[in-house]
N, CA and C atoms as an extended XYZ file, in Angstrom:
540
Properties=species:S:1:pos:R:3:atomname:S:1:resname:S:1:resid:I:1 pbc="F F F"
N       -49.674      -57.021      -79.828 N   UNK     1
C       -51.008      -56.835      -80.384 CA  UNK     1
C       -50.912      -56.426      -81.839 C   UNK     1
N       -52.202      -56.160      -82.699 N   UNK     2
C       -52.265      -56.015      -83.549 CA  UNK     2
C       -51.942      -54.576      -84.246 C   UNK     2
N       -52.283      -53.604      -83.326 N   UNK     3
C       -51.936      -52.494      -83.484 CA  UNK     3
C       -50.532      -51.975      -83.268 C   UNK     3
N       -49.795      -52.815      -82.857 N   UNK     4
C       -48.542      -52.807      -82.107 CA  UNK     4
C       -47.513      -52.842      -83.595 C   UNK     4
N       -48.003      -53.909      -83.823 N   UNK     5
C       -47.349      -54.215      -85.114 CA  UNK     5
C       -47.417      -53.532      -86.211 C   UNK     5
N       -48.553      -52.867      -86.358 N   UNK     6
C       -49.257      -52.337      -87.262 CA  UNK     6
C       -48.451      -50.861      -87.206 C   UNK     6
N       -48.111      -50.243      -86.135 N   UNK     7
C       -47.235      -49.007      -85.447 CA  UNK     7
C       -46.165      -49.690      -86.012 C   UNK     7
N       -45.268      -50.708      -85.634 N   UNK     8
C       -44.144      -50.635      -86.131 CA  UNK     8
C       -43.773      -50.671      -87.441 C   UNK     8
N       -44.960      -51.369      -87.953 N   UNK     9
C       -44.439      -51.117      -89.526 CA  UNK     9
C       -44.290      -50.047      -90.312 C   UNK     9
N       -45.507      -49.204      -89.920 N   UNK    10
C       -45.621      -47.779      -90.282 CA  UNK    10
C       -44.122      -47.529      -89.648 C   UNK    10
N       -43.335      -47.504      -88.758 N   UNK    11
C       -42.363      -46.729      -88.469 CA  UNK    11
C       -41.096      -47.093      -89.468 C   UNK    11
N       -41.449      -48.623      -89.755 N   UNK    12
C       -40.354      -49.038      -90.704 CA  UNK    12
C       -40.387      -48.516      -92.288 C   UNK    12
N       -41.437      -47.992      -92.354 N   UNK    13
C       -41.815      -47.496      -94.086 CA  UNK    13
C       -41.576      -46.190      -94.390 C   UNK    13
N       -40.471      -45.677      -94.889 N   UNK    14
C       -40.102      -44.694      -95.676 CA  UNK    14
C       -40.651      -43.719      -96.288 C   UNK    14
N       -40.796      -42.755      -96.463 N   UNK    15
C       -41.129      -41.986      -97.621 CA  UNK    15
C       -40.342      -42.201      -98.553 C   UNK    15
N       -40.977      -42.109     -100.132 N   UNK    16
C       -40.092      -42.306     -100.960 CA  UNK    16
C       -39.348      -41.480     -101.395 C   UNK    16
N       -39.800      -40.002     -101.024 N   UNK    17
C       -38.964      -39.087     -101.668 CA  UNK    17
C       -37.796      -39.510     -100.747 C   UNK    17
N       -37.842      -39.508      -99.772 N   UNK    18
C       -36.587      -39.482      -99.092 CA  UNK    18
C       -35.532      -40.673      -99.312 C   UNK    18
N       -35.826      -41.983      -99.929 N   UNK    19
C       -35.311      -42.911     -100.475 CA  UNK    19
C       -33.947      -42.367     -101.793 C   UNK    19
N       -33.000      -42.952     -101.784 N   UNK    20
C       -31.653      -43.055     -102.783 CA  UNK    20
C       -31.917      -44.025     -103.257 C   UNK    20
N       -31.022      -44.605     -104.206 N   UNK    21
C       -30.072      -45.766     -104.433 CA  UNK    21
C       -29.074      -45.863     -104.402 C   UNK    21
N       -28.565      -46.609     -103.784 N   UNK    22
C       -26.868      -46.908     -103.445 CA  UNK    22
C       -26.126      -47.247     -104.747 C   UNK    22
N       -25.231      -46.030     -104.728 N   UNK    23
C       -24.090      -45.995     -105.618 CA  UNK    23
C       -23.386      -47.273     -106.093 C   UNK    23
N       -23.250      -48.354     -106.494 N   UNK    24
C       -22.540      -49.134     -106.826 CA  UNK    24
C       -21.399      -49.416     -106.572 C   UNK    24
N       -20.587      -48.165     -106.246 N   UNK    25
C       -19.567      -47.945     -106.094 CA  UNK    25
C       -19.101      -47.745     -104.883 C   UNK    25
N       -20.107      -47.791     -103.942 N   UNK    26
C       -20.023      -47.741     -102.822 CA  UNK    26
C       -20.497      -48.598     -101.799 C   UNK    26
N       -19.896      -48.529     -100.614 N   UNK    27
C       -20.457      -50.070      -99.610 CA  UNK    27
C       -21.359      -49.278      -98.769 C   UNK    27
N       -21.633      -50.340      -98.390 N   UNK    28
C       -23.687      -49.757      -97.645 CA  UNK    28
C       -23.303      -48.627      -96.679 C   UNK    28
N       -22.013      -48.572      -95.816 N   UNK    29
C       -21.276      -47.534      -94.680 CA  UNK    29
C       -21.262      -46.704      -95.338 C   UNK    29
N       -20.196      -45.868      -96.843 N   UNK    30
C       -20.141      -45.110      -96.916 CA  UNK    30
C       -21.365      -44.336      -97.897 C   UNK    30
N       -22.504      -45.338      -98.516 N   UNK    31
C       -23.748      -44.592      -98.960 CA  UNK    31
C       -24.624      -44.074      -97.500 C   UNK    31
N       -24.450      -44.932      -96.661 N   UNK    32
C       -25.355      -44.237      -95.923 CA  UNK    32
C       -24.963      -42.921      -94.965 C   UNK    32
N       -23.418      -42.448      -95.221 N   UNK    33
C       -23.562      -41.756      -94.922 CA  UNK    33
C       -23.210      -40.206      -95.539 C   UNK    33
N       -23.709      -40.251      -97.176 N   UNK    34
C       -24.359      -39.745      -97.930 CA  UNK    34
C       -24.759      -38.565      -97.203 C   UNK    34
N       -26.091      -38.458      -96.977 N   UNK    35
C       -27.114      -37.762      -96.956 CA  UNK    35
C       -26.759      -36.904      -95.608 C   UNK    35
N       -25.848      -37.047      -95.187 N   UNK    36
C       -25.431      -35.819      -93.984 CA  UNK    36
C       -24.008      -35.919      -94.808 C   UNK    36
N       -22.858      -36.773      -95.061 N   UNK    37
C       -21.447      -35.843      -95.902 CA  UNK    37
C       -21.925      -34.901      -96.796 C   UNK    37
N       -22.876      -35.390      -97.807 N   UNK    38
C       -22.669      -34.577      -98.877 CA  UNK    38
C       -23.013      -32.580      -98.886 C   UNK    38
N       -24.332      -33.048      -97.958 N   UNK    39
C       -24.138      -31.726      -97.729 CA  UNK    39
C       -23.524      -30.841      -96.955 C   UNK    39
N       -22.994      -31.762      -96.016 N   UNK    40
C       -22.372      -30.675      -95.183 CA  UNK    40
C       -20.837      -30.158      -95.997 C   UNK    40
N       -20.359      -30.914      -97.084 N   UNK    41
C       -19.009      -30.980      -97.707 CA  UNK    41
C       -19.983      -29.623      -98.844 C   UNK    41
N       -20.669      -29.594      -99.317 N   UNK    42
C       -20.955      -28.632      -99.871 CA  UNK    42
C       -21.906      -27.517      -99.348 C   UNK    42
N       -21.451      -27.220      -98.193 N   UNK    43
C       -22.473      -26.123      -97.681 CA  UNK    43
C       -20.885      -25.464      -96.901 C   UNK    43
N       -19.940      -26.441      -96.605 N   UNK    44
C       -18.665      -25.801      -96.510 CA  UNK    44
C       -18.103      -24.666      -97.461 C   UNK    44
N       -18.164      -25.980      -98.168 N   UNK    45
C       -17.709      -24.712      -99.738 CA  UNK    45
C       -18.091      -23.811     -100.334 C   UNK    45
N       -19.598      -23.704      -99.972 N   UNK    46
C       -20.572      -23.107     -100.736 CA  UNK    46
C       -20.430      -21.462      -99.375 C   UNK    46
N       -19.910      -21.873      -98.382 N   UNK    47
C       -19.850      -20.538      -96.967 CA  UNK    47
C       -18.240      -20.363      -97.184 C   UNK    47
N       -17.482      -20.796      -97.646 N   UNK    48
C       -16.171      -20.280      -98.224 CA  UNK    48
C       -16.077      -19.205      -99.099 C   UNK    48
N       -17.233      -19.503     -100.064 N   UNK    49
C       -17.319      -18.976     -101.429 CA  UNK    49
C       -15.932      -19.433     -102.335 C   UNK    49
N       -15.743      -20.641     -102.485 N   UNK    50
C       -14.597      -20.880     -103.437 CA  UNK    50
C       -14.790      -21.068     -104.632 C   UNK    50
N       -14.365      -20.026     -105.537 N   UNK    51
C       -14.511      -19.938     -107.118 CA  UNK    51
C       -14.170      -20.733     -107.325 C   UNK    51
N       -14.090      -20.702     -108.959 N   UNK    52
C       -13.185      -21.300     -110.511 CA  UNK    52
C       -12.168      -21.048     -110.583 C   UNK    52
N       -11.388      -21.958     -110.287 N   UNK    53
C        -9.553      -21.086     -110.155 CA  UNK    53
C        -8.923      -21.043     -109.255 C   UNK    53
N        -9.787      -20.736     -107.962 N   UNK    54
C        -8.755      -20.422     -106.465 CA  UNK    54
C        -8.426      -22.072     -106.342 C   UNK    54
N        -7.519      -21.807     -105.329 N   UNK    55
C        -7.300      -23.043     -104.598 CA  UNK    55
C        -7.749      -23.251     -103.513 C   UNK    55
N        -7.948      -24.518     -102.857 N   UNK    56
C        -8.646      -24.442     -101.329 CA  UNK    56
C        -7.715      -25.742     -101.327 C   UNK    56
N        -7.351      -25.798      -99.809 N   UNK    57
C        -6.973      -26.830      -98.709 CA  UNK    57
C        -8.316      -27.639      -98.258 C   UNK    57
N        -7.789      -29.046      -98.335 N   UNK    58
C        -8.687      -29.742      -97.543 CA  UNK    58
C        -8.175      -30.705      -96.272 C   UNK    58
N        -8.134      -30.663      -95.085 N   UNK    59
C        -7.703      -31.006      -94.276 CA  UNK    59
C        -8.342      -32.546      -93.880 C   UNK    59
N        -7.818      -33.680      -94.258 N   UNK    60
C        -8.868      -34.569      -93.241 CA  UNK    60
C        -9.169      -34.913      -94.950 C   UNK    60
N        -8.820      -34.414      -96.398 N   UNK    61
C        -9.749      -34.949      -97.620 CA  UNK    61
C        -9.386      -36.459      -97.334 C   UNK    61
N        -9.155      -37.370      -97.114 N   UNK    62
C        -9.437      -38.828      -97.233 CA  UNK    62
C       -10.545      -39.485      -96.459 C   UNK    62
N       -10.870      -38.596      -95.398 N   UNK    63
C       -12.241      -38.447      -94.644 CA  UNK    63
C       -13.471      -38.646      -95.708 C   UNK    63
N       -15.147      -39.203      -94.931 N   UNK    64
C       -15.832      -38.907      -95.704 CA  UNK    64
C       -16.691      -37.452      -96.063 C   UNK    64
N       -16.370      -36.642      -95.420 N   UNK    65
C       -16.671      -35.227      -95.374 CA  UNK    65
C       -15.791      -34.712      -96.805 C   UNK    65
N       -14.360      -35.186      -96.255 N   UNK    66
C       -13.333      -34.556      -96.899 CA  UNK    66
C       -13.150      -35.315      -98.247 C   UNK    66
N       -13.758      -35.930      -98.508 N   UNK    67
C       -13.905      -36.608      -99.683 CA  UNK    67
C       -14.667      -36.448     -100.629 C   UNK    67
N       -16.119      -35.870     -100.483 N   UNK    68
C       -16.961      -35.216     -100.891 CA  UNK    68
C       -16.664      -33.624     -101.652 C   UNK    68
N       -15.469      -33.058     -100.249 N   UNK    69
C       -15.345      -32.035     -100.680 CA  UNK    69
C       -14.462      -31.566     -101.723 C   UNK    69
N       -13.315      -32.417     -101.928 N   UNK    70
C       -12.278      -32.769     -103.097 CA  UNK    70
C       -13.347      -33.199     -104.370 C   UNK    70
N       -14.052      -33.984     -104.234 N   UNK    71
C       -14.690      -34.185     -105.748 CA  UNK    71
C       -15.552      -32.737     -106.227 C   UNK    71
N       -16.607      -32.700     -104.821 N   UNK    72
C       -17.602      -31.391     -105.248 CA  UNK    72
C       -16.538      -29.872     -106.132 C   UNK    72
N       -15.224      -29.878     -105.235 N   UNK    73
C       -14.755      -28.689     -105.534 CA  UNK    73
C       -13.506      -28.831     -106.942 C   UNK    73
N       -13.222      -29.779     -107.119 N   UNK    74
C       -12.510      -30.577     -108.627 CA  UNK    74
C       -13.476      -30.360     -108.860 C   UNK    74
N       -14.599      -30.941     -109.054 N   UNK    75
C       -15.691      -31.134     -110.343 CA  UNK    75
C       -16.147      -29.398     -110.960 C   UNK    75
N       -15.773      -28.120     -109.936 N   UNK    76
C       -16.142      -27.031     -110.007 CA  UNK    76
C       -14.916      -25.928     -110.332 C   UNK    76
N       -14.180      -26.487     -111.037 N   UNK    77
C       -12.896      -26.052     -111.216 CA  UNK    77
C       -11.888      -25.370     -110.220 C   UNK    77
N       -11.950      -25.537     -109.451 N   UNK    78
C       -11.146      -25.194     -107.830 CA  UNK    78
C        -9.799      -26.505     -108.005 C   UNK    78
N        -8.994      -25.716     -107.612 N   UNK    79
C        -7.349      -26.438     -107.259 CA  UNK    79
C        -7.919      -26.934     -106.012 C   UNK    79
N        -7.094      -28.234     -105.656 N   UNK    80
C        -7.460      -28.558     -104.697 CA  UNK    80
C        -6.501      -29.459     -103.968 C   UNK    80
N        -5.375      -29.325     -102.738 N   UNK    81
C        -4.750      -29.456     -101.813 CA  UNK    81
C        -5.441      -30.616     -101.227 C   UNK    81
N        -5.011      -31.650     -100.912 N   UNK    82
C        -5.337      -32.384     -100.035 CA  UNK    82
C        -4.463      -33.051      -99.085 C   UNK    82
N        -4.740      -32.885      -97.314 N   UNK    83
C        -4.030      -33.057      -96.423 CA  UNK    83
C        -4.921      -34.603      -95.914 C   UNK    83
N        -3.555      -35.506      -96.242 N   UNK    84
C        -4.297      -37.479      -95.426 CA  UNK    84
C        -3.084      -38.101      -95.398 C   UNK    84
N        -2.693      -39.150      -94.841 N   UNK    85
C        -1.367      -39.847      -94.656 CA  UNK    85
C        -1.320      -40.614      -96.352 C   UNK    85
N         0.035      -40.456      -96.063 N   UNK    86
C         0.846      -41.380      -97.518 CA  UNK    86
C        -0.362      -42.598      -97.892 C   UNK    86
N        -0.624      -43.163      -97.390 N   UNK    87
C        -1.413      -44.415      -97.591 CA  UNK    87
C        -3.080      -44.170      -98.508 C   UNK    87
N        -3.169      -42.865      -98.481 N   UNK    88
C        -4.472      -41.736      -99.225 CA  UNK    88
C        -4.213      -41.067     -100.559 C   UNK    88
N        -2.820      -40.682     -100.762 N   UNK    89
C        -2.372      -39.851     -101.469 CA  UNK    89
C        -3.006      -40.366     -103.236 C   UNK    89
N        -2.601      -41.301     -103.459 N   UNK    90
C        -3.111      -41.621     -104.279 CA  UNK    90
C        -4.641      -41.703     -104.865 C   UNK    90
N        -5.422      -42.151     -104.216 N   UNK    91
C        -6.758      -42.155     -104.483 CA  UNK    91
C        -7.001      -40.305     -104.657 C   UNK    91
N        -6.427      -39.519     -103.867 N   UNK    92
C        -6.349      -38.285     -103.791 CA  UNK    92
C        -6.286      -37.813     -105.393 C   UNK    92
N        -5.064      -38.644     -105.436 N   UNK    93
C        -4.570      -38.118     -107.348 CA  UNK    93
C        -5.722      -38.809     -108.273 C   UNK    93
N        -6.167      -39.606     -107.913 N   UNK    94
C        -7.096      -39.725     -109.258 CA  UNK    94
C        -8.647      -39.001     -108.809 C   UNK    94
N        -9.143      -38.539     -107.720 N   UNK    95
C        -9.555      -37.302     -107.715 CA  UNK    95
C        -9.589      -36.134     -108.243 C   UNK    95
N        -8.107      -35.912     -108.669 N   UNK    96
C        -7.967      -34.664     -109.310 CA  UNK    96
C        -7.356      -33.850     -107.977 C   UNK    96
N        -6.326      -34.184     -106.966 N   UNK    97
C        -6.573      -33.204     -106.091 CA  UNK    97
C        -4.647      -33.508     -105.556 C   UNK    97
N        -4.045      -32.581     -105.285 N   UNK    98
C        -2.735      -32.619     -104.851 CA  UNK    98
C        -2.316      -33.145     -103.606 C   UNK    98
N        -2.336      -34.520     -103.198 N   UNK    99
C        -1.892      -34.788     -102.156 CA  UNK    99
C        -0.559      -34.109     -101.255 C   UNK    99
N        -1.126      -34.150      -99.918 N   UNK   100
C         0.317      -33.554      -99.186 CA  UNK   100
C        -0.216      -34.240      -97.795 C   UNK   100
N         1.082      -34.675      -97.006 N   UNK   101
C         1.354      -35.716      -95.940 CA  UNK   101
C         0.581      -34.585      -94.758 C   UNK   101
N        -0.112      -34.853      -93.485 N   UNK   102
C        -0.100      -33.884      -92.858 CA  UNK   102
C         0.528      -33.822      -91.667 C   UNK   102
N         0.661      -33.524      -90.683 N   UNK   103
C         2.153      -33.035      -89.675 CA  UNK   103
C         2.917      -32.304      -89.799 C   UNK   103
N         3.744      -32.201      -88.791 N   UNK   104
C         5.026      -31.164      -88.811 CA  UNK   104
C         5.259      -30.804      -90.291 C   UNK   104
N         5.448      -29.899      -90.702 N   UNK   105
C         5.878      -29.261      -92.009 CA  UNK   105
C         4.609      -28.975      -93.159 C   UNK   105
N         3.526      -29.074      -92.763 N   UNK   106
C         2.684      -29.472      -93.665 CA  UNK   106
C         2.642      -28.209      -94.207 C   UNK   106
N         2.563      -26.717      -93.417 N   UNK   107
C         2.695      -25.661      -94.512 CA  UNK   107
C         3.384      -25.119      -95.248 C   UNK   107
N         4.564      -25.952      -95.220 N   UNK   108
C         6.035      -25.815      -96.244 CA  UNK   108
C         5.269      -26.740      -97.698 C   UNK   108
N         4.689      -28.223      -97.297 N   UNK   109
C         4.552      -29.003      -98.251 CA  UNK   109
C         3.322      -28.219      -99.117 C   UNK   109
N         2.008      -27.486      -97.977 N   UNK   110
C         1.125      -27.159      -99.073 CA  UNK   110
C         1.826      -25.935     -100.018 C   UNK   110
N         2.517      -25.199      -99.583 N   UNK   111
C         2.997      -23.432     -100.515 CA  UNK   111
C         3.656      -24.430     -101.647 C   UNK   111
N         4.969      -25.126     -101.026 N   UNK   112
C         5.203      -26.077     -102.504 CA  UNK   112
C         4.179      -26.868     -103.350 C   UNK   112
N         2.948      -27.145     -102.864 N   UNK   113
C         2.334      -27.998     -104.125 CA  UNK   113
C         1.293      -26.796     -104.286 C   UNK   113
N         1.017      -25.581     -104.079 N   UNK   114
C         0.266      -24.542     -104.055 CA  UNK   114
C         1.029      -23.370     -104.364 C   UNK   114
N         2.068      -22.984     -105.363 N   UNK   115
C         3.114      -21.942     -105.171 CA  UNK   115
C         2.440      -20.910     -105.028 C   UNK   115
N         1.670      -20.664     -106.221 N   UNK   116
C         0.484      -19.695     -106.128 CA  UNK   116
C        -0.267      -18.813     -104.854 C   UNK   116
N        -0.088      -19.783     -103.785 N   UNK   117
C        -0.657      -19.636     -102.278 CA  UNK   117
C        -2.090      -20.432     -102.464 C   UNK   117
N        -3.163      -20.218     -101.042 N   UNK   118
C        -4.022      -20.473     -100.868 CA  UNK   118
C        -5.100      -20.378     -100.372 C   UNK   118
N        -6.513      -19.941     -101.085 N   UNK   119
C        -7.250      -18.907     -100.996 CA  UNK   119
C        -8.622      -19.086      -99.942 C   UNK   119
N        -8.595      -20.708      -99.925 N   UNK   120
C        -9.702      -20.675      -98.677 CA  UNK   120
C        -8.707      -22.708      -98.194 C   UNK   120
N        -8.945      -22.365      -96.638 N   UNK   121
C        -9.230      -23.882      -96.263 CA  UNK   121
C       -10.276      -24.164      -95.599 C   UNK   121
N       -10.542      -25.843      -95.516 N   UNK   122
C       -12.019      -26.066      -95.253 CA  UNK   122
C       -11.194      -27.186      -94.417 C   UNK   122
N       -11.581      -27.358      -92.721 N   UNK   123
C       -10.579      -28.418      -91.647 CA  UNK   123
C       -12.136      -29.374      -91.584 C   UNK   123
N       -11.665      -30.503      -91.787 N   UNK   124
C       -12.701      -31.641      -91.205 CA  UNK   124
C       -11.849      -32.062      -89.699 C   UNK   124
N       -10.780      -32.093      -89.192 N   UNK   125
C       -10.254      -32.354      -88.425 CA  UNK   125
C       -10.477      -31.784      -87.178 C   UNK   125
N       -10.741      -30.678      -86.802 N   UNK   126
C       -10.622      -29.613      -85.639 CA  UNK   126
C        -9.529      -29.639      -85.111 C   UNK   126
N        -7.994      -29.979      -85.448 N   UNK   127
C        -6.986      -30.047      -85.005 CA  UNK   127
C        -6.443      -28.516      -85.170 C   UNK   127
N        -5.920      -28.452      -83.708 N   UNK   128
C        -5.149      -27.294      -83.119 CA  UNK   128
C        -4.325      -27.292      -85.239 C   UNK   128
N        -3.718      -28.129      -85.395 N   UNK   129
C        -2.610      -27.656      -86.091 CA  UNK   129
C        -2.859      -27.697      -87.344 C   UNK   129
N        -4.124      -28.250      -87.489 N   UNK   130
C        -5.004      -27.648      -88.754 CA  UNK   130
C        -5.119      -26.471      -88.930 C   UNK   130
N        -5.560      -26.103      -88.037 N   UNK   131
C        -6.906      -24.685      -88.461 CA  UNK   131
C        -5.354      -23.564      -88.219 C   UNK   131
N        -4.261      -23.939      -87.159 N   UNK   132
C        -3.030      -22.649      -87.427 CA  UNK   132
C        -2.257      -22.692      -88.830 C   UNK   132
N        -2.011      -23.832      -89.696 N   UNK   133
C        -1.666      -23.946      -90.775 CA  UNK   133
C        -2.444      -23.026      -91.939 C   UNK   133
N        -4.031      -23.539      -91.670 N   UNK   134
C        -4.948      -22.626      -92.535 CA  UNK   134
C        -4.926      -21.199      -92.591 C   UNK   134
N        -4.880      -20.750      -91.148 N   UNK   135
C        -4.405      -19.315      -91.014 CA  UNK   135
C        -3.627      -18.665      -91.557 C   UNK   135
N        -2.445      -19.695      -91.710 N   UNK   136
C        -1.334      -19.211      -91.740 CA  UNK   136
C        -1.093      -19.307      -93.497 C   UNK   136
N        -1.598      -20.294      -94.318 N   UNK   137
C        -1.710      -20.586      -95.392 CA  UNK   137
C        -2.227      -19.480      -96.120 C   UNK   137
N        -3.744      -18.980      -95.862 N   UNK   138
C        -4.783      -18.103      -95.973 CA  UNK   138
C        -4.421      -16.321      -96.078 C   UNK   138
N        -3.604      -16.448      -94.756 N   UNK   139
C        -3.491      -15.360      -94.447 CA  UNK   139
C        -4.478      -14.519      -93.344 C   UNK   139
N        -4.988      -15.263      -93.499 N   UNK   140
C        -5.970      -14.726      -91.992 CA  UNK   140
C        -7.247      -15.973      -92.024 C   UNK   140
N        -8.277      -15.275      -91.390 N   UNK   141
C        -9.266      -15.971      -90.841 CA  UNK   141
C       -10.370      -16.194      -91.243 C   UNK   141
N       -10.587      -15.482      -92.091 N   UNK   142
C       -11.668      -14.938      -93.062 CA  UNK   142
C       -12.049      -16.267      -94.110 C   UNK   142
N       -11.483      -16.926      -94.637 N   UNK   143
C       -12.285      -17.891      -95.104 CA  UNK   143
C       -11.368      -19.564      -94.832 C   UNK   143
N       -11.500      -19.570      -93.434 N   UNK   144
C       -11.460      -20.867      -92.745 CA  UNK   144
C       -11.942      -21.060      -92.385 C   UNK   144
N       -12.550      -22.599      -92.664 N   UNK   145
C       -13.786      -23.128      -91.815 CA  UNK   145
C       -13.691      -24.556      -91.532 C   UNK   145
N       -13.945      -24.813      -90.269 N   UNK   146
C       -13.597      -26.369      -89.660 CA  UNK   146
C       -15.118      -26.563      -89.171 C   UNK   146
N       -15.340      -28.239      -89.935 N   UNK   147
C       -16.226      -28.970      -88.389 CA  UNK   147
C       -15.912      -29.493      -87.251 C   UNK   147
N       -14.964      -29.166      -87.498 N   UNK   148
C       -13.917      -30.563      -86.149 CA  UNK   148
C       -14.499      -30.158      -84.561 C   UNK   148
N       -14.625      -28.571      -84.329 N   UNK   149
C       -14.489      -28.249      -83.273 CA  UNK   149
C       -14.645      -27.253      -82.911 C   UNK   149
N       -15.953      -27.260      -82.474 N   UNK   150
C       -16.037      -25.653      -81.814 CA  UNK   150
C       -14.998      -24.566      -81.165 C   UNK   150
N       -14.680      -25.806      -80.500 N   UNK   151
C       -13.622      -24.887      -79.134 CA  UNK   151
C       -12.401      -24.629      -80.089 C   UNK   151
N       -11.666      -25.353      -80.950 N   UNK   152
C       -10.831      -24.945      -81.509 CA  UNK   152
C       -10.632      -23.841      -82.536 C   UNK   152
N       -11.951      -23.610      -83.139 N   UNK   153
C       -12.742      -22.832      -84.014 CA  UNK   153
C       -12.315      -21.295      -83.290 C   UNK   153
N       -12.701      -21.381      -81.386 N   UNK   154
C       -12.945      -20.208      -81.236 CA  UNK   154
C       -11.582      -19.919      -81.084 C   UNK   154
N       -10.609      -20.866      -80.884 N   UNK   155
C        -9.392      -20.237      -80.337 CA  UNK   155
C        -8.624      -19.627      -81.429 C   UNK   155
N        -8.671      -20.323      -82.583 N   UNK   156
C        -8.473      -19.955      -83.513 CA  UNK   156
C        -8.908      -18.450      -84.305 C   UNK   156
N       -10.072      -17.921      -83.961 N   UNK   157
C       -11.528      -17.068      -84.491 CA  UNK   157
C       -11.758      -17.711      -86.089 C   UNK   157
N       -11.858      -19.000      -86.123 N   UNK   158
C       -12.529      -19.323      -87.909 CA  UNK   158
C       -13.689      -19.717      -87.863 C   UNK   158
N       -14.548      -19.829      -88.308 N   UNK   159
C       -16.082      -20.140      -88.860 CA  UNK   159
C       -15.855      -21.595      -88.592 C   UNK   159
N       -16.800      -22.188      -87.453 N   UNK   160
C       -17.416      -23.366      -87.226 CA  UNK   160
C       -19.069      -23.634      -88.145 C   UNK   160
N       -18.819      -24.652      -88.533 N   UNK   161
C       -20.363      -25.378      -88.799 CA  UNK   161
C       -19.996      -26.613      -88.323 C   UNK   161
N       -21.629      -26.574      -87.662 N   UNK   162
C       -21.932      -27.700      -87.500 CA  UNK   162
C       -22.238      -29.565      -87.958 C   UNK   162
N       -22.126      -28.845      -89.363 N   UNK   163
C       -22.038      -30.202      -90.327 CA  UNK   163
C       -23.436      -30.009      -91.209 C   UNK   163
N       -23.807      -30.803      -90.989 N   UNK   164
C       -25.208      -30.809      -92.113 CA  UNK   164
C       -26.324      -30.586      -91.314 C   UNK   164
N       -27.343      -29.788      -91.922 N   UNK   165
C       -28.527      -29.314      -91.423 CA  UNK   165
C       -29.335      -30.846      -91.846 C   UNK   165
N       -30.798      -30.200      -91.994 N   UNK   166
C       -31.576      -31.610      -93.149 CA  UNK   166
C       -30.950      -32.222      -94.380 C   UNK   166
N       -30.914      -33.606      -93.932 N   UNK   167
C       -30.542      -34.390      -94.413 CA  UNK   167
C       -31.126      -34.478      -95.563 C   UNK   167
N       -30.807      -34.874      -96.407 N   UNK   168
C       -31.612      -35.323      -97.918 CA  UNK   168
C       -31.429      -34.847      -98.791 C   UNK   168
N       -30.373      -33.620      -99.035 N   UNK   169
C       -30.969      -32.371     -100.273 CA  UNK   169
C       -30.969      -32.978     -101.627 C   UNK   169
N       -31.876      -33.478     -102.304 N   UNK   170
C       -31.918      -34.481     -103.194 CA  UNK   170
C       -30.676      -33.831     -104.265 C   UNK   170
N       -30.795      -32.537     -104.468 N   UNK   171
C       -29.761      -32.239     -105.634 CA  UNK   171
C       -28.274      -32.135     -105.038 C   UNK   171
N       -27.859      -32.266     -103.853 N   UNK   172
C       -26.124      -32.414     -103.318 CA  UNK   172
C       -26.426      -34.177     -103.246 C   UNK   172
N       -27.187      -34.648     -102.634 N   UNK   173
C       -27.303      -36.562     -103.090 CA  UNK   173
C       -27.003      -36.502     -104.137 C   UNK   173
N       -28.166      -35.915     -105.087 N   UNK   174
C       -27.411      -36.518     -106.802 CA  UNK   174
C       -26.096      -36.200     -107.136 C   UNK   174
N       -25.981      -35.268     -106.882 N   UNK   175
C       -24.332      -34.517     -107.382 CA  UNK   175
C       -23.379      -35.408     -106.770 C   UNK   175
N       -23.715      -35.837     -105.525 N   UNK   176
C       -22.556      -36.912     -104.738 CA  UNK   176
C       -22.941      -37.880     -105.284 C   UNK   176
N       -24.097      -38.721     -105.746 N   UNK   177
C       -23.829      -40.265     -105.989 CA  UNK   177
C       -23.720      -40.271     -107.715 C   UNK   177
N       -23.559      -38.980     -108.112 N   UNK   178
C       -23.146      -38.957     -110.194 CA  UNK   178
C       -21.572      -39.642     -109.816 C   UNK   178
N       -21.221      -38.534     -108.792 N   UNK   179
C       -19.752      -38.978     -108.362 CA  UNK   179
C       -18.900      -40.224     -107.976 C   UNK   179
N       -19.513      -40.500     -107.768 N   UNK   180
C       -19.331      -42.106     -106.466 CA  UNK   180
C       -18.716      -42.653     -108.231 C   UNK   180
């Protein structure tokens, strides 16, 4: 019917505030999923509290979470560790961000590319051997935080989030697609 249609279109029509434009630089997969990475990669960091200067671990940075969070926290003068297989490392480096392999040994590889130590990690992974590395990196528990996994979160005791609240925050969009 007429009204039928008339319903669906309304359902197909947008608000505009809530409308982007796709980064150029990016393929339609990873703009659209924008508007839940970006903030949840900076609402991580932002519940870390990671200054100008410290270093932070990113577990999973070749991820799109973890990808967000390497630029947001480079672009904010933060050192920045990044844990993704050999095949990542690079894109990592022109990030601005210290690649390191992750597996067995990985907290030997981060203290060597981190001599300094390391002052917060942020796990996109929820891996058991994430979040004990971070601990162990950190020094305690206090500013580790994974989405990966609740349950691992608790076994661990580090700060779970859930990822991104409302979607849209027009000013972490802009800040992520200046980036892109």
């Amino acid at each position: 019917t007429a009204a039928e249609r008339r319903l669906a279109q309304a359902k197909m029509n947008a608000e505009a505030a809530k409308l982007g434009v796709k980064p150029a630089s990016l393929g339609f997969p990873e703009a659209a999923a924008l508007p839940v990475a970006a903030p949840t990669a900076f609402r991580a960091l932002e519940a870390l509290g990671v200054r100008s200067g410290e270093t932070l671990v990113v577990h999973g940075a070749a991820g799109g979470v973890g990808l967000l969070a390497v630029q947001f926290a480079v672009s904010r003068g933060r050192r920045v560790v990044g844990t993704a297989s050999q095949a990542n490392h690079e894109h990592l480096r022109r990030l601005g961000a210290v690649p390191v392999s992750y597996g067995p040994g990985v907290v030997e590889r981060v203290r060597e590319a981190a001599p300094d130590g390391v002052d917060a990690a942020f796990d996109t992974t929820g891996l058991a051997e994430s979040l004990a590395a971070s601990v162990e990196l950190t020094g305690g528990k206090e500013r580790v935080l994974t989405i990966g996994s609740p349950g691992t979160a608790g076994e661990y005791g580090v700060a779970f989030s859930s990822g991104a609240g409302p979607a849209g925050d027009r000013g972490v969009l802009a800040f992520a697609e200046a980036l892109a």
